[in-house]
PDB file with one MODEL, atoms N, CA, C and O in Angstrom:
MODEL        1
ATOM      1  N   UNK A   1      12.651  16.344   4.606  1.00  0.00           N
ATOM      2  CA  UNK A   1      11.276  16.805   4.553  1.00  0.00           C
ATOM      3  C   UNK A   1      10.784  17.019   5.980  1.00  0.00           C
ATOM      4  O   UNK A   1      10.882  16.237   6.925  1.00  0.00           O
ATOM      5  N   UNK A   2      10.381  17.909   5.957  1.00  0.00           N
ATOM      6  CA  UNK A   2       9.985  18.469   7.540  1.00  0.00           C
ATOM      7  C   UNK A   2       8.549  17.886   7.661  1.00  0.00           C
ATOM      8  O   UNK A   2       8.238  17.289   6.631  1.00  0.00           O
ATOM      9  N   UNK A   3       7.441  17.884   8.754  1.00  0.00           N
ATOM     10  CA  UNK A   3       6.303  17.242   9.306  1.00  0.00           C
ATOM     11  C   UNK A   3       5.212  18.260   8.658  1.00  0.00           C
ATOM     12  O   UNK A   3       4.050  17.951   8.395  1.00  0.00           O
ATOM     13  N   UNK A   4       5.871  19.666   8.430  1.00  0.00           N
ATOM     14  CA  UNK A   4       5.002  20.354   7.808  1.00  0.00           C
ATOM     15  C   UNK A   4       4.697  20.569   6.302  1.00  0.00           C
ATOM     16  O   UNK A   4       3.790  21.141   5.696  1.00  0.00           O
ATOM     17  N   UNK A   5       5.892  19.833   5.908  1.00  0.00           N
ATOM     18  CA  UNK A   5       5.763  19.541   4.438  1.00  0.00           C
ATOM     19  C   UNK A   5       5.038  18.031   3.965  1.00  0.00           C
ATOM     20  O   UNK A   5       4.456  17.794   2.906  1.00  0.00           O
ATOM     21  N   UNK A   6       5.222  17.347   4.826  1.00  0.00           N
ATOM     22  CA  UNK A   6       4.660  16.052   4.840  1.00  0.00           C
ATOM     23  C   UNK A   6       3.088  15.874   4.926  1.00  0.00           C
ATOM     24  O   UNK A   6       2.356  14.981   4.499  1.00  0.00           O
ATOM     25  N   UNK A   7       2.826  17.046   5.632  1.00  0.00           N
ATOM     26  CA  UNK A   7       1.348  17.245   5.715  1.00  0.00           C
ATOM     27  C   UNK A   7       0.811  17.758   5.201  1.00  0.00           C
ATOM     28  O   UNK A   7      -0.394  17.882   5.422  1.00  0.00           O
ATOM     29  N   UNK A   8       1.700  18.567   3.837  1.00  0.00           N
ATOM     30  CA  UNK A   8       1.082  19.684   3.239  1.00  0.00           C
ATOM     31  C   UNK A   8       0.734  18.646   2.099  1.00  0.00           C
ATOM     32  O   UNK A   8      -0.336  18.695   1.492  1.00  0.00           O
ATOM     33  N   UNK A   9       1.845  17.576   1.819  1.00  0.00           N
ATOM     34  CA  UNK A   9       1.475  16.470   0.473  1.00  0.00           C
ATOM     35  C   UNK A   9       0.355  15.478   1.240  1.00  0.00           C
ATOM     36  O   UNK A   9      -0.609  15.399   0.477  1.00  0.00           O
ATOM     37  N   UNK A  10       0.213  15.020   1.947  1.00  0.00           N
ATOM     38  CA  UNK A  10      -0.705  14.444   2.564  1.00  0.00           C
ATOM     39  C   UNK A  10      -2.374  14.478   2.724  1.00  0.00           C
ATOM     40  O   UNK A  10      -3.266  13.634   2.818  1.00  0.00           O
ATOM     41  N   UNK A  11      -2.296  15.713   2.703  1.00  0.00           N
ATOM     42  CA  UNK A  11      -3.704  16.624   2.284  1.00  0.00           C
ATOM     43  C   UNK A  11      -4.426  16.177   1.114  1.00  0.00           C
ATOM     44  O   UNK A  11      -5.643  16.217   1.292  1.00  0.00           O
ATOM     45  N   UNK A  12      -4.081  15.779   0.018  1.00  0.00           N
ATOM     46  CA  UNK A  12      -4.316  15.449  -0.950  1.00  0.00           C
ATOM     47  C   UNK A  12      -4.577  14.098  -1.364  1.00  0.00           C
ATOM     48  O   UNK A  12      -4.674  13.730  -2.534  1.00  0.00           O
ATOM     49  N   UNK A  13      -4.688  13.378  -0.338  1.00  0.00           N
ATOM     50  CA  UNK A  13      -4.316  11.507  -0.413  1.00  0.00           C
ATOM     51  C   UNK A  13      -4.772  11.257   0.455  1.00  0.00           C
ATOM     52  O   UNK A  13      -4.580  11.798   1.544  1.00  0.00           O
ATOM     53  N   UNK A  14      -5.775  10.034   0.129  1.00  0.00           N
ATOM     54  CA  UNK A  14      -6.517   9.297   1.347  1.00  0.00           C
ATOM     55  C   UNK A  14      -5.942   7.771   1.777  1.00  0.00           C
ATOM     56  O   UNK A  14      -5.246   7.072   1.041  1.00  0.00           O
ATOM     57  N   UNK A  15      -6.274   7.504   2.782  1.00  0.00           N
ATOM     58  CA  UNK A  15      -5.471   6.287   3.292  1.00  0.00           C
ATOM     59  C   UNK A  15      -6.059   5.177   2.848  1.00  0.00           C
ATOM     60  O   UNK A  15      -5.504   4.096   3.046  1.00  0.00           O
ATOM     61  N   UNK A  16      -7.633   5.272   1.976  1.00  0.00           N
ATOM     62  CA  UNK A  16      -8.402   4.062   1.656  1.00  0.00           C
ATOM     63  C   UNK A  16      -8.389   3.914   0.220  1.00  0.00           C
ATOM     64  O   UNK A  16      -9.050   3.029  -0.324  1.00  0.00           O
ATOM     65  N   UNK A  17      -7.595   4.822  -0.495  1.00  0.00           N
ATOM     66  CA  UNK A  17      -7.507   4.329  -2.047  1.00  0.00           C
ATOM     67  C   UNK A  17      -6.525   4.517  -2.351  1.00  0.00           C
ATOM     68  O   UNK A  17      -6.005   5.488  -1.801  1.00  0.00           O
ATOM     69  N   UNK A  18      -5.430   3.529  -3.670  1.00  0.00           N
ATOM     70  CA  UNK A  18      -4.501   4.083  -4.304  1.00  0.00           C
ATOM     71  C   UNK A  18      -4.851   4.267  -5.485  1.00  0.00           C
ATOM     72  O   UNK A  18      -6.022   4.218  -5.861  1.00  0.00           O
ATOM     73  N   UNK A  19      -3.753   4.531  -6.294  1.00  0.00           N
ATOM     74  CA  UNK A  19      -3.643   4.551  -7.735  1.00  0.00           C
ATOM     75  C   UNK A  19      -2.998   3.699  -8.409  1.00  0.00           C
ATOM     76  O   UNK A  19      -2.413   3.390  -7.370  1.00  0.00           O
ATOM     77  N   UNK A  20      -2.467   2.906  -9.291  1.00  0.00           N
ATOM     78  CA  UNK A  20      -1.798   2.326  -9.971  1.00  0.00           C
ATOM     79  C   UNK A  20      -1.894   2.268 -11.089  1.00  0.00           C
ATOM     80  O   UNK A  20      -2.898   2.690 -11.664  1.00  0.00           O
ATOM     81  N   UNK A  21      -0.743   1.659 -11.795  1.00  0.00           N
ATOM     82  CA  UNK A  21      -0.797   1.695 -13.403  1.00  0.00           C
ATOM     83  C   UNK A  21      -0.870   0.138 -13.941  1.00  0.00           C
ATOM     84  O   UNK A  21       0.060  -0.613 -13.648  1.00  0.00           O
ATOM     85  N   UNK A  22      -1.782  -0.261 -14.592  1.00  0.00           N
ATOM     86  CA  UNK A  22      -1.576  -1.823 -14.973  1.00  0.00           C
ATOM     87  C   UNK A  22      -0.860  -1.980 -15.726  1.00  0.00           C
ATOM     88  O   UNK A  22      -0.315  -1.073 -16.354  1.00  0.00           O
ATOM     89  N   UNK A  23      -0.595  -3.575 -15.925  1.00  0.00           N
ATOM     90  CA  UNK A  23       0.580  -4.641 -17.347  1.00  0.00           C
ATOM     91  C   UNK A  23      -0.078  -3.601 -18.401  1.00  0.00           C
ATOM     92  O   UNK A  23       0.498  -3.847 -19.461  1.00  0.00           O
ATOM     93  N   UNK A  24      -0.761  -2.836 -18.559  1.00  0.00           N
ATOM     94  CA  UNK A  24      -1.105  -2.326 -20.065  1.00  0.00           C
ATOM     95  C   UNK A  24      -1.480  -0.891 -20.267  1.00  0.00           C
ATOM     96  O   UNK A  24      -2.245  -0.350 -21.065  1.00  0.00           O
ATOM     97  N   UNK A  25      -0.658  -0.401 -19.235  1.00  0.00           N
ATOM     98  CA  UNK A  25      -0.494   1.385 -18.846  1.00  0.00           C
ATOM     99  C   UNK A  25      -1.994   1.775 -18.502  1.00  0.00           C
ATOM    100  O   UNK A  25      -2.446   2.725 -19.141  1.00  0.00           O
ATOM    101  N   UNK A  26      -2.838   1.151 -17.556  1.00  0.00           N
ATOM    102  CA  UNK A  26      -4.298   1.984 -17.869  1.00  0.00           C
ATOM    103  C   UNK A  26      -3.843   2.580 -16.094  1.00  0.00           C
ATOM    104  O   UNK A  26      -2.858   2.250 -15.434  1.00  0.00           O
ATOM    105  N   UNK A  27      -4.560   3.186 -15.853  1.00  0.00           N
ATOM    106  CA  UNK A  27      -4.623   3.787 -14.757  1.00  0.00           C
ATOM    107  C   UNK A  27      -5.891   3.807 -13.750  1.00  0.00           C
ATOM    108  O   UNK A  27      -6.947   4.337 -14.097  1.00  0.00           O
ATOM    109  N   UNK A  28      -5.747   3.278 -12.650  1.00  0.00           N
ATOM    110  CA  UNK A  28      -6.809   2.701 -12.445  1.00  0.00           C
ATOM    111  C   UNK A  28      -7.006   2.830 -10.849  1.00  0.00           C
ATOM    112  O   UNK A  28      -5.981   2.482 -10.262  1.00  0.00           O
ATOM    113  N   UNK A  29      -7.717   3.107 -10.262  1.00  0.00           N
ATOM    114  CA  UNK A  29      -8.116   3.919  -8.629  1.00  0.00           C
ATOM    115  C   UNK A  29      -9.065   2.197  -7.844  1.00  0.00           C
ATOM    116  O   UNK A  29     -10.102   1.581  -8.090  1.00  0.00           O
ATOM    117  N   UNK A  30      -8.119   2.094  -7.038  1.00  0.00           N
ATOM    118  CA  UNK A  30      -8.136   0.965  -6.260  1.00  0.00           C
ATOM    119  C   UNK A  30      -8.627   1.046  -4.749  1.00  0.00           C
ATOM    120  O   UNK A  30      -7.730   1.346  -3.960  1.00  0.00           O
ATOM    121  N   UNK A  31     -10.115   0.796  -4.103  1.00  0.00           N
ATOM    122  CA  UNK A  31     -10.270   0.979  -2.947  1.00  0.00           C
ATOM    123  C   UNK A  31     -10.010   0.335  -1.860  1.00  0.00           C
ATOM    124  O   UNK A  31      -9.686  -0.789  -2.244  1.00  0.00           O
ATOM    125  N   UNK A  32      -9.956   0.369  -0.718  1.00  0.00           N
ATOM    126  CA  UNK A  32      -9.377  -0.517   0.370  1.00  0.00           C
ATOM    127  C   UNK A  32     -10.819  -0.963   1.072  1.00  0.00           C
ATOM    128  O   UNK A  32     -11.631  -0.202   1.599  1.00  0.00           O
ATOM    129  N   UNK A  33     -10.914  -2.431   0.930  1.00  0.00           N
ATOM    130  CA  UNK A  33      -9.617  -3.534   1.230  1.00  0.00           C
ATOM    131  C   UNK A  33      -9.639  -3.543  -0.262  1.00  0.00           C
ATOM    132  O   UNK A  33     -10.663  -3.219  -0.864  1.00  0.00           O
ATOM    133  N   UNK A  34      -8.585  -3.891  -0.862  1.00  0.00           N
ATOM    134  CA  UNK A  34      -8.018  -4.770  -1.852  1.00  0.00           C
ATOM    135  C   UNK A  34      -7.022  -5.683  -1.795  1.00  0.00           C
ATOM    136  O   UNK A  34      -6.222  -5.581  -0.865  1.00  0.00           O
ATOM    137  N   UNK A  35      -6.864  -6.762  -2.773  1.00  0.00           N
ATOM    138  CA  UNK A  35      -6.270  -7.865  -2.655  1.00  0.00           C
ATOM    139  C   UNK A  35      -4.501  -8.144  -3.057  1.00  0.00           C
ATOM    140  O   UNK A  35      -4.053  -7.950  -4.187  1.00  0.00           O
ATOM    141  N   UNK A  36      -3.840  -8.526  -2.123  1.00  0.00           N
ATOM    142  CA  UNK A  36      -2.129  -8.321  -2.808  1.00  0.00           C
ATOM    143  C   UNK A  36      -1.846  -9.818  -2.384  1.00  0.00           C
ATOM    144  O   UNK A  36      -2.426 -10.451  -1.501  1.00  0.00           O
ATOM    145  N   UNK A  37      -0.821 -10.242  -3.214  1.00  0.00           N
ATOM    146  CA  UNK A  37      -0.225 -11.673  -2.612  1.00  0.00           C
ATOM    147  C   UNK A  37       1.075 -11.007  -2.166  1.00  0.00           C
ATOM    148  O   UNK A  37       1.561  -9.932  -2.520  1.00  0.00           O
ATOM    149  N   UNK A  38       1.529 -11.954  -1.268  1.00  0.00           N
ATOM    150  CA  UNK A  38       2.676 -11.664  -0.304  1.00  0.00           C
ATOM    151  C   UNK A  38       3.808 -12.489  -1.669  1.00  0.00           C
ATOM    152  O   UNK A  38       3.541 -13.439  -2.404  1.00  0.00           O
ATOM    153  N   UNK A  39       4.864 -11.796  -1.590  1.00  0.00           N
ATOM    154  CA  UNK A  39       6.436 -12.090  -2.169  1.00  0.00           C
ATOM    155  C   UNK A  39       7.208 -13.124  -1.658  1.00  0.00           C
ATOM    156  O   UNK A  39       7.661 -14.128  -2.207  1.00  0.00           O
ATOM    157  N   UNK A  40       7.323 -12.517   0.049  1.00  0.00           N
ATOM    158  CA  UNK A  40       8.671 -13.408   0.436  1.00  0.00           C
ATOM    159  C   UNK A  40       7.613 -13.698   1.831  1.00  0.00           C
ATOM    160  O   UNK A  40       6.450 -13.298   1.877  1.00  0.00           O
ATOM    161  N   UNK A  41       8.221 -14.387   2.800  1.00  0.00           N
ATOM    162  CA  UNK A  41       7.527 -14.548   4.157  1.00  0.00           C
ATOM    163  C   UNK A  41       8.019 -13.086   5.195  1.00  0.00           C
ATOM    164  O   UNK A  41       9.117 -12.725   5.617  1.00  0.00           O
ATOM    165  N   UNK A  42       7.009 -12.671   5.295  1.00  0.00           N
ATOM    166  CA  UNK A  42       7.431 -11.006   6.377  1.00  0.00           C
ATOM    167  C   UNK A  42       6.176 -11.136   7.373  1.00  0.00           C
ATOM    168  O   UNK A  42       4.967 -11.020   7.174  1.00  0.00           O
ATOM    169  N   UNK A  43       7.089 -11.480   8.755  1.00  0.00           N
ATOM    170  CA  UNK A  43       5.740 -11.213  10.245  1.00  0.00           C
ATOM    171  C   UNK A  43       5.166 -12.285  10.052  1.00  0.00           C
ATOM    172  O   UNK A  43       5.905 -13.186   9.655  1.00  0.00           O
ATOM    173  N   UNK A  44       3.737 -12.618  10.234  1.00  0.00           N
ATOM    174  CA  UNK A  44       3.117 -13.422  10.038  1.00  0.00           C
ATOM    175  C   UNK A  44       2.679 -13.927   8.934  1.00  0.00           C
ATOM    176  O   UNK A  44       2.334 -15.108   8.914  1.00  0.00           O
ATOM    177  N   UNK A  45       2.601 -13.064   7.706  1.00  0.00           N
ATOM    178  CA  UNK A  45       2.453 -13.536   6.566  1.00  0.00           C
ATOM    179  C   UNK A  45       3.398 -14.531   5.309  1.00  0.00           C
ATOM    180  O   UNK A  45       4.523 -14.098   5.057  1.00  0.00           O
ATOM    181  N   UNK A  46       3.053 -15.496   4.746  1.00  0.00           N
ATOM    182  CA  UNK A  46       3.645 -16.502   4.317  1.00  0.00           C
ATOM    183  C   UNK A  46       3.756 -16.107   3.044  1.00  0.00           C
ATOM    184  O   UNK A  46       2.855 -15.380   2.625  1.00  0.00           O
ATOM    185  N   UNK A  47       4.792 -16.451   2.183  1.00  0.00           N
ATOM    186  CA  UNK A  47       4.975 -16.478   0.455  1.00  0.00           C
ATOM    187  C   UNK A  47       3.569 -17.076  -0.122  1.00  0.00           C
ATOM    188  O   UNK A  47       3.008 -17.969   0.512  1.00  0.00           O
ATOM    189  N   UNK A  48       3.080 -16.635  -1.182  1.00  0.00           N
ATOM    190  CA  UNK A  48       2.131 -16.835  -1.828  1.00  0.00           C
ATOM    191  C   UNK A  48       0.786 -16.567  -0.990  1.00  0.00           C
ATOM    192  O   UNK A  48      -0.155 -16.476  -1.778  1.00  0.00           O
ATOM    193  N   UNK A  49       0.510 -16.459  -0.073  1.00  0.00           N
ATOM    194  CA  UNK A  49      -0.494 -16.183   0.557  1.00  0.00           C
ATOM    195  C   UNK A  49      -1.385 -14.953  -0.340  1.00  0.00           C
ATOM    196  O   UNK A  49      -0.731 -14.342  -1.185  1.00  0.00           O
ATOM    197  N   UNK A  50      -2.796 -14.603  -0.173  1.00  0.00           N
ATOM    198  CA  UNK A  50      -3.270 -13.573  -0.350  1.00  0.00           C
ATOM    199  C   UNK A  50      -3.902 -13.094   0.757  1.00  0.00           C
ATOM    200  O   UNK A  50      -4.340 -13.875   1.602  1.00  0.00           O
ATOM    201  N   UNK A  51      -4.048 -11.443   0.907  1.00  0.00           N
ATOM    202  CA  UNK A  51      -4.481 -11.079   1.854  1.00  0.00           C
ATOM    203  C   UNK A  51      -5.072  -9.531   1.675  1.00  0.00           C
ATOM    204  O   UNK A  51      -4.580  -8.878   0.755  1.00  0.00           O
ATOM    205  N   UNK A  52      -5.951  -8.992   2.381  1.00  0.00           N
ATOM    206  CA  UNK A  52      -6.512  -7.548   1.969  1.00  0.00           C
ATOM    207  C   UNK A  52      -5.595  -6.408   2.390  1.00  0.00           C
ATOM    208  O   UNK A  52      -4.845  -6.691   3.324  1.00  0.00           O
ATOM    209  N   UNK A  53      -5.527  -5.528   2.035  1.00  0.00           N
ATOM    210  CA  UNK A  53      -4.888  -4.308   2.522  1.00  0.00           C
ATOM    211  C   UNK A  53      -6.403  -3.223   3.237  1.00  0.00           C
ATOM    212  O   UNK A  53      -7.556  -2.945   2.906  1.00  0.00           O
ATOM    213  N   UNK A  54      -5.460  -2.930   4.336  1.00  0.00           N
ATOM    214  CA  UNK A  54      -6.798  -2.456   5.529  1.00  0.00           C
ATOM    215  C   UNK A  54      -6.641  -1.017   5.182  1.00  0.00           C
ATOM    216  O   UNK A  54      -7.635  -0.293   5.244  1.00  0.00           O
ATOM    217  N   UNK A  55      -5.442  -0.514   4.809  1.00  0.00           N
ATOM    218  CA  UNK A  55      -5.180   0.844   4.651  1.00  0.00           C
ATOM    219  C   UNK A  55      -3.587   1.214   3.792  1.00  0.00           C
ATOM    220  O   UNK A  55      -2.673   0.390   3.784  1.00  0.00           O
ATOM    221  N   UNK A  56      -3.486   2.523   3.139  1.00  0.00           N
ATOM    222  CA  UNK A  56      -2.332   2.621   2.653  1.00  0.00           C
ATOM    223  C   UNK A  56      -1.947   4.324   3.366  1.00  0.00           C
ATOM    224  O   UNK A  56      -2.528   5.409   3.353  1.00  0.00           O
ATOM    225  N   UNK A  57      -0.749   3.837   3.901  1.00  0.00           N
ATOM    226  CA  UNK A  57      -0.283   4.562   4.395  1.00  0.00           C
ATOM    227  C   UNK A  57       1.267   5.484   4.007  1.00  0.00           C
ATOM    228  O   UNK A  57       1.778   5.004   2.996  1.00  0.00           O
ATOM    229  N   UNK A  58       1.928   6.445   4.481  1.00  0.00           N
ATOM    230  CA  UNK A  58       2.932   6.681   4.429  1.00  0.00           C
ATOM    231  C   UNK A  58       4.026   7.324   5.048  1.00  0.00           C
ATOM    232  O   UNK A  58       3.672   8.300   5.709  1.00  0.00           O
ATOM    233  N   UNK A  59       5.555   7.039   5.053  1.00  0.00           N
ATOM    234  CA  UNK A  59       6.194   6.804   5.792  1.00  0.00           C
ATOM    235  C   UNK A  59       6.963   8.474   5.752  1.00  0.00           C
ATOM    236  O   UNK A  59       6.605   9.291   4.903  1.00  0.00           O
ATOM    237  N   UNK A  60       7.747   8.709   6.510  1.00  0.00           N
ATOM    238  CA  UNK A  60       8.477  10.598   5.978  1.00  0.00           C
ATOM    239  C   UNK A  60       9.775  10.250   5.746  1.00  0.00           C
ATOM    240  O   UNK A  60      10.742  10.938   6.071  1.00  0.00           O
ATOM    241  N   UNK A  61       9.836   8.700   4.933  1.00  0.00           N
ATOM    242  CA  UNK A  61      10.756   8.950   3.679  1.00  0.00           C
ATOM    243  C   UNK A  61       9.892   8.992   2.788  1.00  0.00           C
ATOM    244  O   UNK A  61      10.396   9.646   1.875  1.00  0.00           O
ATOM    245  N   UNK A  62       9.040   8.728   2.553  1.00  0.00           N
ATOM    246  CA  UNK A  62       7.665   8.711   1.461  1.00  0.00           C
ATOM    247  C   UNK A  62       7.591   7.269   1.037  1.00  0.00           C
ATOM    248  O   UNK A  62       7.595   7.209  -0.192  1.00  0.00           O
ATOM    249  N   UNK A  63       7.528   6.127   1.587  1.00  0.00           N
ATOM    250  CA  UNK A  63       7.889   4.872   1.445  1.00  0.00           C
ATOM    251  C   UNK A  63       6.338   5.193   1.849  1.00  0.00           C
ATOM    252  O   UNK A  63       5.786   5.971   2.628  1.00  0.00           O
ATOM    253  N   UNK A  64       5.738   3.759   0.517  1.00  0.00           N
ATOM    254  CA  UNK A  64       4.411   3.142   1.300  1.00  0.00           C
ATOM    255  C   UNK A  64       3.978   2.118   1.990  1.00  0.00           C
ATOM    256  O   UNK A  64       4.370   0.993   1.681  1.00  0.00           O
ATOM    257  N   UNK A  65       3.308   2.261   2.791  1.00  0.00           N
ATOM    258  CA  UNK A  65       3.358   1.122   3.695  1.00  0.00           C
ATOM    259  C   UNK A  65       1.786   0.521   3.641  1.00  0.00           C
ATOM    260  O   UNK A  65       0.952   1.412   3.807  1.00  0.00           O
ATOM    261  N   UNK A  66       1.375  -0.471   3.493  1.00  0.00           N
ATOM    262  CA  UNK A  66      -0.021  -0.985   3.675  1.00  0.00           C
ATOM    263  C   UNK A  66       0.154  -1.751   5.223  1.00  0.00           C
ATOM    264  O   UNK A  66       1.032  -2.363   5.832  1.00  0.00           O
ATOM    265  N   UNK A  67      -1.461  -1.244   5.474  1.00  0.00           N
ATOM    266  CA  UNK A  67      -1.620  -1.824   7.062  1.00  0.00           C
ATOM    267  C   UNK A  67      -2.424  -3.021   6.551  1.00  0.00           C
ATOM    268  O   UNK A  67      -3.464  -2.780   5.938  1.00  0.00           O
ATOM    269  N   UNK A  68      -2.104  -4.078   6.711  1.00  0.00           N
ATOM    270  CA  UNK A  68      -2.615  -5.492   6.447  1.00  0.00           C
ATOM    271  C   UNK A  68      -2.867  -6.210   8.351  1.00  0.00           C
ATOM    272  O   UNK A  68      -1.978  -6.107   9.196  1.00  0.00           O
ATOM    273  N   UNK A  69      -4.021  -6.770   8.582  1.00  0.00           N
ATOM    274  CA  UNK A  69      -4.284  -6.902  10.113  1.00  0.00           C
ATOM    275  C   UNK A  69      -4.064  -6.521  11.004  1.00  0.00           C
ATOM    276  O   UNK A  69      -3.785  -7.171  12.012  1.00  0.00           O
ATOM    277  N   UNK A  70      -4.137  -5.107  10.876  1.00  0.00           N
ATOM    278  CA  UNK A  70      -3.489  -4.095  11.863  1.00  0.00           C
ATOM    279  C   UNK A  70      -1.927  -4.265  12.186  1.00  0.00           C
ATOM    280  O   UNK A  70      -1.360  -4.109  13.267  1.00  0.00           O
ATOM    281  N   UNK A  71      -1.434  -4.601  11.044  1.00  0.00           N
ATOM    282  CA  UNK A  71       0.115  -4.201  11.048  1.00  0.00           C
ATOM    283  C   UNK A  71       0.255  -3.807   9.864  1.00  0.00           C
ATOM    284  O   UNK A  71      -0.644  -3.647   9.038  1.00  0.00           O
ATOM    285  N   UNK A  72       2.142  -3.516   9.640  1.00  0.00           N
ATOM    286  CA  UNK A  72       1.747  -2.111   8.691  1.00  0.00           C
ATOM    287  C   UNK A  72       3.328  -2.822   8.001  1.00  0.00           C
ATOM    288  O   UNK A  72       4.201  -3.217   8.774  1.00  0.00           O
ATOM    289  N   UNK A  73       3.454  -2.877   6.887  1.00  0.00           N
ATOM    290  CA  UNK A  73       4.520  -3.727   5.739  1.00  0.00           C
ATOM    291  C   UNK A  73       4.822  -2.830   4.833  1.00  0.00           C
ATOM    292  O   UNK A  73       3.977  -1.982   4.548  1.00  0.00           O
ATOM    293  N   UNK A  74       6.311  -2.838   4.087  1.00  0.00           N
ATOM    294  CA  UNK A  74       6.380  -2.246   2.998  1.00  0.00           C
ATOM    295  C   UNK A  74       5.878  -2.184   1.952  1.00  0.00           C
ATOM    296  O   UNK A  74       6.961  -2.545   1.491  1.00  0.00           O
ATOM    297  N   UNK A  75       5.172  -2.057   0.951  1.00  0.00           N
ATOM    298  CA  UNK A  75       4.363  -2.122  -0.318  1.00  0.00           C
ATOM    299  C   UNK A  75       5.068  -3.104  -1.141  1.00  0.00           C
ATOM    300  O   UNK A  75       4.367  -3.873  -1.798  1.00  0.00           O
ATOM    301  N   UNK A  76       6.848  -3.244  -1.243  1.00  0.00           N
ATOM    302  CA  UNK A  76       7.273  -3.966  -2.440  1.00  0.00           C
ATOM    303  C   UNK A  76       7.462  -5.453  -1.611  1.00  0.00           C
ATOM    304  O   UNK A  76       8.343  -6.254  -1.922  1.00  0.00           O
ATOM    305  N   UNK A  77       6.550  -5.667  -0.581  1.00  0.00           N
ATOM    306  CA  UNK A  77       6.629  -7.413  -0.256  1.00  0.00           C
ATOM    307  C   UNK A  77       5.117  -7.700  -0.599  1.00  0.00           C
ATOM    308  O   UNK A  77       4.545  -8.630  -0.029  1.00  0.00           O
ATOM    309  N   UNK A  78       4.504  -6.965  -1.462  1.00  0.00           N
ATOM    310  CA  UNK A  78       3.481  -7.687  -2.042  1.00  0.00           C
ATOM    311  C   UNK A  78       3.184  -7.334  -3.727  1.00  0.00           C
ATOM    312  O   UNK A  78       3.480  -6.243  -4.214  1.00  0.00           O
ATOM    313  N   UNK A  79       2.733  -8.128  -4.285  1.00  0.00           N
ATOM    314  CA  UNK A  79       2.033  -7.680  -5.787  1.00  0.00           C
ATOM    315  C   UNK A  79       0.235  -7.482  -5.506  1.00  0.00           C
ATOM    316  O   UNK A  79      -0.658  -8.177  -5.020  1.00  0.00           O
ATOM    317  N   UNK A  80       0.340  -6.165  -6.102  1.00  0.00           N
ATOM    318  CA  UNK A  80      -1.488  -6.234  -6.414  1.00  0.00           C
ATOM    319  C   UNK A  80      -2.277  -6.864  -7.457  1.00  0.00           C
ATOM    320  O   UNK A  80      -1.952  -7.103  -8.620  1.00  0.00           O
ATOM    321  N   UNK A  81      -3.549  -7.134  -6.749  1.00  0.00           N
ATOM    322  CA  UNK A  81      -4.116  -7.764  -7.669  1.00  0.00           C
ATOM    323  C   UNK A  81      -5.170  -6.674  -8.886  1.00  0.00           C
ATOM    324  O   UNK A  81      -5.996  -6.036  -8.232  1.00  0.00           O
ATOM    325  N   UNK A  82      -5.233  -6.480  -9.914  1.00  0.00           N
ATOM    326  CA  UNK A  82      -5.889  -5.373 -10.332  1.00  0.00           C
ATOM    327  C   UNK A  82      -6.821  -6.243 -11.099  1.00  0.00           C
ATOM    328  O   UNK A  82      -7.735  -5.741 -11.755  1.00  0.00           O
TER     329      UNK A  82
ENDMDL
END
């Protein structure tokens, strides 16, 4: 994927809300900050901890990344809270 294709999907997506699907298929638009618990221990953050997501971002493999205290983590080292 080239920088100009990346920007062309990008256009369409803001860095302060996602989308997700809940335990019961609803679909549901999530604003930032919102709340995720951490999985495993990554950087400064500890297993079980909770913490806000400052922004959702993405990567040009298309990997998402949330910026949590001005650092920036893969999406699957946390669960959201919906």
């Amino acid at each position: 994927m080239t920088k100009k294709d990346l920007a062309e999907l990008l256009k369409y997506s803001s860095p302060k809300e996602i989308w997700v699907i809940t335990w019961n298929n609803i679909l549901k638009r999530l604003f930032c900050p919102f709340r995720v618990k951490v999985l495993q221990d990554i950087g400064t953050l500890k297993k079980g901890q909770t913490v806000l997501v400052q922004e959702v971002k993405v990567t040009f493999e298309l990997k998402t990344v949330y910026i949590i205290s001005n650092e920036a983590y893969y999406y699957y080292h946390f669960n959201i809270f919906v």
